[in-house]
C-alpha positions in Angstrom: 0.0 0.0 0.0 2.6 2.2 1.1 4.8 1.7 -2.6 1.4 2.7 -4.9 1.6 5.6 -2.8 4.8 6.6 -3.3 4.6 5.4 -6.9 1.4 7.8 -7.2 3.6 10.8 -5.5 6.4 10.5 -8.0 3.9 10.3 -11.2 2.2 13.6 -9.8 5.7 15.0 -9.3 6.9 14.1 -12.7 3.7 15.0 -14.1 3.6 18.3 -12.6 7.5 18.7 -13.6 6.5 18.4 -17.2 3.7 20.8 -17.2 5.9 23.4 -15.7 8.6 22.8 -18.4 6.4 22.8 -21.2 4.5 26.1 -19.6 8.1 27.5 -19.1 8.8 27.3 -23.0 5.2 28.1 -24.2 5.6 31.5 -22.4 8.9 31.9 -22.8 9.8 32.2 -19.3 12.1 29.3 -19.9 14.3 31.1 -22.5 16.4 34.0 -23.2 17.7 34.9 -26.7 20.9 35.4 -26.8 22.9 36.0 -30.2 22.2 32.6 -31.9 21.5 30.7 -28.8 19.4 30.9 -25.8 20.4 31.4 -22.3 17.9 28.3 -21.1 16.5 28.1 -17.8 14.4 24.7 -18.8 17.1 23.0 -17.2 15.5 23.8 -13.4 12.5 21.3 -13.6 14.7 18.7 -15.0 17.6 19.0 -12.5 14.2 18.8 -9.7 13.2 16.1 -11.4 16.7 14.4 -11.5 17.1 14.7 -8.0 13.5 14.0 -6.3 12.6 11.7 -8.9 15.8 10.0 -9.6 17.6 9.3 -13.0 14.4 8.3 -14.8 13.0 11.2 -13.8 15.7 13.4 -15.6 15.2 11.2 -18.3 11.7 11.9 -18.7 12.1 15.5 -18.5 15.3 15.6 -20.3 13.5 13.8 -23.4 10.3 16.7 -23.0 13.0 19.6 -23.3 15.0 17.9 -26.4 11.4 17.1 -27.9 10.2 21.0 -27.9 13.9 22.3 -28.9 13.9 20.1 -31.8 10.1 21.4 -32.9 11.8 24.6 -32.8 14.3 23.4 -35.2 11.8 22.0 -37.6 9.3 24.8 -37.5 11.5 27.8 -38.0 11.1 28.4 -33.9 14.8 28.7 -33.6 16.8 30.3 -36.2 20.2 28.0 -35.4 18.3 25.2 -34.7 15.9 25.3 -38.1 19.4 25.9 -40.0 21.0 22.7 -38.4 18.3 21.1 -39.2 18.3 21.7 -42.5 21.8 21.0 -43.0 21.2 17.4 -41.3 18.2 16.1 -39.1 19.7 13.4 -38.1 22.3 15.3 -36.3 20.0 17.9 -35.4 17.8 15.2 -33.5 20.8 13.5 -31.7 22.2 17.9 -31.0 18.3 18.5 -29.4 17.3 15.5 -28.0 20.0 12.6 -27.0 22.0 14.9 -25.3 19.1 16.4 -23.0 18.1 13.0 -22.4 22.0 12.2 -21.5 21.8 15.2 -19.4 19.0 14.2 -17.5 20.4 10.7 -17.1 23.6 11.9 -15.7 22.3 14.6 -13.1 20.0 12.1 -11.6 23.4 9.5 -10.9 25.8 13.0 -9.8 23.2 14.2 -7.5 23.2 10.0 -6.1 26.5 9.9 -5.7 27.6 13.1 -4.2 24.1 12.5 -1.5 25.9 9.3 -0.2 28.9 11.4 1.3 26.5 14.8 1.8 26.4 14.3 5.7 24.4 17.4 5.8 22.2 16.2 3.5 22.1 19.9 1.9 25.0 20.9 -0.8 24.3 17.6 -2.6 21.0 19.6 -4.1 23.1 22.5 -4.9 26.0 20.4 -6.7 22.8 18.2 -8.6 20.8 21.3 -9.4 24.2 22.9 -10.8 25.4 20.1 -13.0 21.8 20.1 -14.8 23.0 23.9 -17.0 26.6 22.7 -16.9 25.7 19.4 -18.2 23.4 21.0 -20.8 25.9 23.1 -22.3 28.9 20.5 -22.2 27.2 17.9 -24.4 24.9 20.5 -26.6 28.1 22.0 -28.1 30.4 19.2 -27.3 28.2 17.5 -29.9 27.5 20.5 -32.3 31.6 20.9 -32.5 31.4 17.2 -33.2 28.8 17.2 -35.9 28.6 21.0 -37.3 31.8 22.7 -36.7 32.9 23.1 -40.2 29.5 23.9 -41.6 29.7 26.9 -43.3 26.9 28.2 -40.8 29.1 27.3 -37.8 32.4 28.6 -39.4 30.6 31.9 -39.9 29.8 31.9 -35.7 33.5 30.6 -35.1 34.7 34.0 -37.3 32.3 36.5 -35.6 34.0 35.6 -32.3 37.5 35.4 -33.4 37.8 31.6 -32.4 40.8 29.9 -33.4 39.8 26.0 -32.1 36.5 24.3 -30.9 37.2 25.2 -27.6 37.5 28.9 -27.6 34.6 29.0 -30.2 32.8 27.3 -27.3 34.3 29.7 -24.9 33.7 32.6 -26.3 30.0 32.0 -27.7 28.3 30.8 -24.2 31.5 31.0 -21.7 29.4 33.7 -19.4 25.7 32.1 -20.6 27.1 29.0 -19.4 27.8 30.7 -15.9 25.0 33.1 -15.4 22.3 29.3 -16.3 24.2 27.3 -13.9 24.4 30.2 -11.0 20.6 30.7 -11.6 19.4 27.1 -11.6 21.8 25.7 -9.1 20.6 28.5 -6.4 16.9 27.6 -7.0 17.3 24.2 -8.0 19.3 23.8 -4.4 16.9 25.6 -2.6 13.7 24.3 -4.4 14.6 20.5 -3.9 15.8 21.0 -0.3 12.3 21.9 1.0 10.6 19.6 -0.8 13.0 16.7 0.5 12.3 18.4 3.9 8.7 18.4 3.2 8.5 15.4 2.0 9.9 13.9 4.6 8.0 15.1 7.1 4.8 13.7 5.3 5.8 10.4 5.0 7.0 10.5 8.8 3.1 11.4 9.4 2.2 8.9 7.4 4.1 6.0 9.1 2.6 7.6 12.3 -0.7 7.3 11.4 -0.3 3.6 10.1 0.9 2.5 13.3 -1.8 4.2 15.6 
C-alpha cells in the first residue's frame, strides 16, 4: 500500500514537472535569446526532477525539453536550430534531443553519488541542481563541434568571435551564458529540492505515524 503511494507521489511530481517545463517554453519564461542561442533556464525542472525523482526522472524531462527544442528546429522556432536542421536532421535530433536525455540521465546519478557522502544532507541539491546547466551546455556544443563545426553556418559563428579551435569557439559563444544558467538554476534548484525533500519527509514520517496508531 505504502509503494502505490509513493509510486502515485512520483507520477504527480513528474507529471507536474513536465507541465511546468512545457509552460516554461510556451511563455517563454524558460528562454532568453541570446545572439544565436538561448540562455535556457528549462534545465531547473529537469535537474528537480533528476534529484527527487531520480535518473528516470531526468530522463523523462530531459526527453520533454530535447522534444520541444527540436520542434523549434523543424518549424523555423529557432533560427540555429531550423538551420541545423536543414543542414542534417539526423544530427539535429541526436544535437536537441540525445544529449538532453544524457543530461537528465547523468544529473539524476551526480546528485546520487555526491548524496551518499552529503552528511548534511544539503549541498548535494546545490551540486545536482548545478550540473543540470553545466551538463546541458557541455554535451549541446560538445556535440555541435562534433557534428557541425565546419558547416559553413558554424564557421561563420567561429569568425564573428574570433575563435581559433572548438574550444575557444565554445568559450567565447556561451562562456558567461554557461555561468549566469548554472548560477541561476543551481541556487533555485538547491533551494527548491531541499524543502521539498524536507517536506517530503516530514509527510511520510506522518504517514508511518498514522499507520501505526
Amino acid at each position: 500500500m505504502k509503494t502505490k503511494k509513493v509510486d502515485s507521489m512520483l507520477l504527480a511530481q513528474l507529471a507536474l514537472l513536465i507541465a511546468i517545463e512545457i509552460i516554461m517554453k510556451l511563455t517563454g519564461l524558460g528562454s532568453v535569446p541570446v545572439g544565436p542561442l538561448y540562455m535556457s533556464f528549462l534545465t531547473l525542472p529537469i535537474a528537480v526532477g533528476a534529484m527527487m525523482i531520480g535518473p528516470v526522472g531526468g530522463i523523462v524531462l530531459g526527453a520533454v525539453f530535447g522534444i520541444l527544442s527540436y520542434w523549434d528546429a523543424i518549424t523555423g522556432g529557432s533560427v540555429m536550430g531550423s538551420v541545423l536542421f536543414q543542414i542534417s536532421p539526423i544530427h539535429s535530433f541526436i544535437l536537441c534531443i540525445v544529449t538532453r536525455v544524457l543530461m537528465g540521465l547523468c544529473t539524476g546519478y551526480i546528485f546520487k553519488a555526491v548524496r551518499k557522502v552529503d552528511k548534511t544532507k544539503t549541498w548535494s541539491y546545490f551540486v545536482g541542481a548545478v550540473s543540470a546547466p553545466l551538463l546541458n551546455t557541455l554535451f549541446f556544443m560538445g556535440y555541435l563541434c562534433i557534428a557541425f563545426y565546419n558547416t559553413e553556418y558554424v564557421q561563420g559563428m567561429v569568425s564573428s568571435v574570433g575563435a581559433t579551435n572548438p574550444f575557444t569557439f565554445i568559450a567565447l559563444l556561451v562562456g558567461v551564458q554557461a555561468l549566469i544558467e548554472a548560477g541561476v538554476c543551481g541556487i533555485l534548484g538547491g533551494i527548491v529540492c531541499k524543502a521539498l525533500a524536507t517536506a517530503m519527509r516530514g509527510r511520510i514520517l506522518v504517514d508511518e505515524k498514522k499507520a501505526q496508531a
